[in-house]
N, C-alpha and C positions, 0 to 999 in steps of 0.2 A: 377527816377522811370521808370520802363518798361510800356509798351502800356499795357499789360496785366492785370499789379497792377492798372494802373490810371485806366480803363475801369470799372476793378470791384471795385474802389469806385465808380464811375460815374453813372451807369446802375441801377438801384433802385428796388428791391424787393417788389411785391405786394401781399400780400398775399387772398387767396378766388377770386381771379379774372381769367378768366370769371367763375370761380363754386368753389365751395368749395373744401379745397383741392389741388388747384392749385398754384403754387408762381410763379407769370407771371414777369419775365423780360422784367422792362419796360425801353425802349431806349429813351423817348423822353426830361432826362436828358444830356445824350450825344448830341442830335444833338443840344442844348440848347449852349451845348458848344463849339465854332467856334474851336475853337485849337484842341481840340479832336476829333472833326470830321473830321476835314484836314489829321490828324496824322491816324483817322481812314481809311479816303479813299486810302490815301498814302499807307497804309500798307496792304491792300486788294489788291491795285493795283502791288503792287512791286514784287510777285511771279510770276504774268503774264506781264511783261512789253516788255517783246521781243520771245512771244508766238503768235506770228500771228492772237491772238484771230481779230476777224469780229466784235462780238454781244455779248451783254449783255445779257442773256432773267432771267428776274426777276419776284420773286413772289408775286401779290397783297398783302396786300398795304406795309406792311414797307419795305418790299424789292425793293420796287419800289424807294425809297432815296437811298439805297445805290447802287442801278444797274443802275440809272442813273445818278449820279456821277460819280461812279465808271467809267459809256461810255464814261463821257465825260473825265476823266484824262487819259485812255489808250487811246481815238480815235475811239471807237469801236460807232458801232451802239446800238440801246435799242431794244427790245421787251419786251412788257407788257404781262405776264400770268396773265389770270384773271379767277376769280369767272365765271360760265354761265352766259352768257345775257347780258354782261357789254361790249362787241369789236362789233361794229358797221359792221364788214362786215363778210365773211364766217370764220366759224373757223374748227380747230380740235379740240377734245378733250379729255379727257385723265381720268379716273375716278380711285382714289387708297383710301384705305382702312385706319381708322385712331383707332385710342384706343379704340376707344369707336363708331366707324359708319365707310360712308364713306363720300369723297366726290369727287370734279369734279373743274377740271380745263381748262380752252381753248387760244390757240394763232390765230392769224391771221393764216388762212392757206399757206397765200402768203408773210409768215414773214422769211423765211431762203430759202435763195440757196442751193440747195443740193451741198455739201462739205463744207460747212462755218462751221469755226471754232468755238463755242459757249461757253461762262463760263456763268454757275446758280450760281445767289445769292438771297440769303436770310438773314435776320435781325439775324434766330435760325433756329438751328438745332436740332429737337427732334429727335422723329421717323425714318425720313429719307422720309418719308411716300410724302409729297407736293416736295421735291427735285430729288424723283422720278418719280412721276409724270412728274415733267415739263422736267426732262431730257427725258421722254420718247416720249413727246410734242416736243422736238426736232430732235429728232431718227428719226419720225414719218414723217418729213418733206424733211429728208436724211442730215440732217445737226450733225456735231459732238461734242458731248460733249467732252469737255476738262479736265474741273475742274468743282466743286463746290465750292465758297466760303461763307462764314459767317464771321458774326461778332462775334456771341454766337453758341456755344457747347453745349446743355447739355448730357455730356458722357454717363452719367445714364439712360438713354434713348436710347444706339446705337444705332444708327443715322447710322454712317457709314457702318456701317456691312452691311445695307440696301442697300447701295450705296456703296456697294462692287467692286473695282474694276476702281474707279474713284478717282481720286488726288482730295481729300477734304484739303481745309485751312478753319482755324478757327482761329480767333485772340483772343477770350476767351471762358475757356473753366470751365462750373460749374460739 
């Protein structure tokens, strides 16, 4: 069976979560599963393996398992995008528009070298709407996006169209 088909039995359907109306992909099947997680990180890492990426920069919180994993099988370093008020010393920040409001996001200000090569991950890809932000959390600091990657897709949502213009991977796609 391909990583594709195992993922989408694995990844669990919730439906009304967080509001009604919504069927939240939940991951915490997957990471439950050692084999699939390995196979998972493997396969997120292996389009960028001889890409000179530097840095991780991932998105609070479930992107924070796979972007620091992910650092540690390429060798790259980690940066935490977080929520306001959660990063302990100076930040930027980055505020972008979502379905239904907005919101806001921030890095260390003294988290990229200007030129460092950068790949975003996150858990899903809806919108596009948080993986633009954080790429532009990176821009912001003169460092370069690369890629984004994901674990989950949802198409029905273009996502990428948003992120026009950037090498998105995605290992499942609803």
């Amino acid at each position: 069976m391909d990583l594709e088909a195992r993922l989408k039995r694995i990844i669990r359907d919730v439906p009304d979560f967080p509001k009604k109306g919504i069927v939240f992909k939940d991951i915490t099947p997957l990471l439950g599963d050692a084999a699939a997680f390995d196979a998972t990180i493997e396969a997120l890492a292996e389009p960028h393996a001889r890409s000179g990426l530097k840095l991780i920069a991932a998105v609070e919180s479930r992107g924070f398992i796979f972007g620091a994993a992910l650092a540690c099988r390429l060798k790259a370093g980690f940066i935490p995008i977080r929520k306001p008020g959660k990063l302990p010393s100076a930040t930027v920040r980055e505020s972008y528009s979502l379905e239904y409001g907005t919101d806001t996001l921030e890095m260390h200000a003294d988290a990229i070298a200007r030129g460092s090569r950068v790949l975003i991950v996150d858990d899903l890809l809806a919108t596009g709407g948080t993986a633009g932000a954080a790429a532009a959390l990176v821009r912001k600091q003169g460092g370069e996006v690369v890629a984004a990657s994901f674990v989950i897709e949802l198409e029905f949502l273009k996502g990428r169209e948003r992120l026009a213009g950037l090498p998105i991977f995605s290992l499942v796609k609803f």
